[in-house]
C-alpha positions as CSV (number, residue, x, y, z in Angstrom):
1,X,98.8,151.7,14.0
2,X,101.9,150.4,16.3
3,X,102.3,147.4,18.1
4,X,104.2,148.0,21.2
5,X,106.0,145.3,23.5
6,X,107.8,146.1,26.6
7,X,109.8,143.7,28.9
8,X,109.5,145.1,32.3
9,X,110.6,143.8,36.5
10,X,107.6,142.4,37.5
11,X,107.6,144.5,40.4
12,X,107.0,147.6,38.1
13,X,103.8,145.9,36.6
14,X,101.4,147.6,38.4
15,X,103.1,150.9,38.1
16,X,103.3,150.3,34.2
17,X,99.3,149.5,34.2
18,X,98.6,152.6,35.8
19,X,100.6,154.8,33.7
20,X,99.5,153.0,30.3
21,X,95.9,153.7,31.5
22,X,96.2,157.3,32.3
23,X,97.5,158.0,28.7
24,X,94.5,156.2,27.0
25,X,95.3,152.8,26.4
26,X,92.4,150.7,26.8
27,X,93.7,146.8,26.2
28,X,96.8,145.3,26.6
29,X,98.4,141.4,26.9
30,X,100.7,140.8,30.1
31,X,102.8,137.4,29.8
32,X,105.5,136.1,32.2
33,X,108.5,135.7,30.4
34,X,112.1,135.0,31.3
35,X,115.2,136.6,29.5
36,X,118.8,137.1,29.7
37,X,120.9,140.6,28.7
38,X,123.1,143.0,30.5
39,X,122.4,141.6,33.8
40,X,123.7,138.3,32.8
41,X,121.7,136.6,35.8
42,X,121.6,136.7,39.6
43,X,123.1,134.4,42.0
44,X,120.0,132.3,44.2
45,X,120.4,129.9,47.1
46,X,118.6,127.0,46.3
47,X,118.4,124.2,49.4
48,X,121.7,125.9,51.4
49,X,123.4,125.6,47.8
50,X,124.7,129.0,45.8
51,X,123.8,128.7,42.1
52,X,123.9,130.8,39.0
53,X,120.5,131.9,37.6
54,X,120.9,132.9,33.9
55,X,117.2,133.6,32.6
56,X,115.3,136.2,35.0
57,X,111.5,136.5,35.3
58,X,110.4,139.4,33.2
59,X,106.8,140.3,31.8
60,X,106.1,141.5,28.4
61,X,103.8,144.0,27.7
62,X,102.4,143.8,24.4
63,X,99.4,146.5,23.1
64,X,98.0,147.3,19.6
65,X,97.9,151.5,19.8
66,X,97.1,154.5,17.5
67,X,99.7,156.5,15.8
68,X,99.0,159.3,18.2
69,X,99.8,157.7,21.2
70,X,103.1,156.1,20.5
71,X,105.0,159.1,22.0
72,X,102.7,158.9,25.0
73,X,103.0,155.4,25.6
74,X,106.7,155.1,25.5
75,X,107.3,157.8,27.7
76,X,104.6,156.4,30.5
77,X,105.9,153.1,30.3
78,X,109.8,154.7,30.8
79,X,108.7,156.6,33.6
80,X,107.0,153.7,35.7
81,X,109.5,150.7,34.7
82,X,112.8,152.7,35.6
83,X,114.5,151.8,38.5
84,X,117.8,153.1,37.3
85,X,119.7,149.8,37.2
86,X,120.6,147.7,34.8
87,X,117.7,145.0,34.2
88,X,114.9,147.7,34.0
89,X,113.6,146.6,30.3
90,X,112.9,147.4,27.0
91,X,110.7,149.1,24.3
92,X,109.8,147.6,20.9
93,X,107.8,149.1,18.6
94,X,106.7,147.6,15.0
95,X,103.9,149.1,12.2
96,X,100.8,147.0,12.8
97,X,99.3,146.5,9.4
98,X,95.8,145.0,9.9
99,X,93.8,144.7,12.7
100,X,90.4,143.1,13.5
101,X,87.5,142.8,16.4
102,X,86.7,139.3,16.3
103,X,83.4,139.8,17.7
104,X,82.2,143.0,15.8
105,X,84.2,142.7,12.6
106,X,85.9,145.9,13.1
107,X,89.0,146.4,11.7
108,X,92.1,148.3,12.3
109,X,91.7,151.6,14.5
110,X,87.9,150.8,15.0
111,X,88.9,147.6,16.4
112,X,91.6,148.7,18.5
């Protein structure tokens, strides 16, 4: 089992949904988060006034998945987040060791 987290433009959320679902992943965890990289900010006008914006909104992606899919999953979520400038997001991808279905008691890829 892997554990996959992508950071992604909000605009490309909905893109990134539709792509994760059409290779099989069935759950997922959005959050809005903010981060700072490459893109080192963006200028915003704020009440007439020019200032310098370090952290921009992001949203992590975070799902438990099967071995299998990881090559899948990657790719689909490359393919919808890319705008080809700088600030389109990252992958990670860690083992996932133990997983368990609150509900059922399930563990690891039953409970995914």
């Amino acid at each position: 089992m892997k554990s996959v987290s992508a950071v992604i433009r909000p605009t490309k959320l909905d893109d990134v949904i539709e792509a994760l679902s059409a290779v099989g992943v069935k759950a997922f965890t959005t959050t809005e988060v903010k981060g700072f990289g490459q893109q080192k900010g963006h200028a915003q006008a704020y009440r007439g006034a020019e200032c310098e914006v370090t952290f921009v909104p992001r949203i992590q992606i975070d799902a438990a998945i099967s071995d299998n899919l990881l090559g899948k999953v990657i790719e689909a979520i490359g393919r919808a987040a890319k705008t080809g400038k700088i600030g389109d997001g990252k992958v990670f991808v860690s083992v996932l060791e133990h997983a368990v279905r609150v509900r059922t008691g399930e563990t690891n890829e039953a409970a995914l």
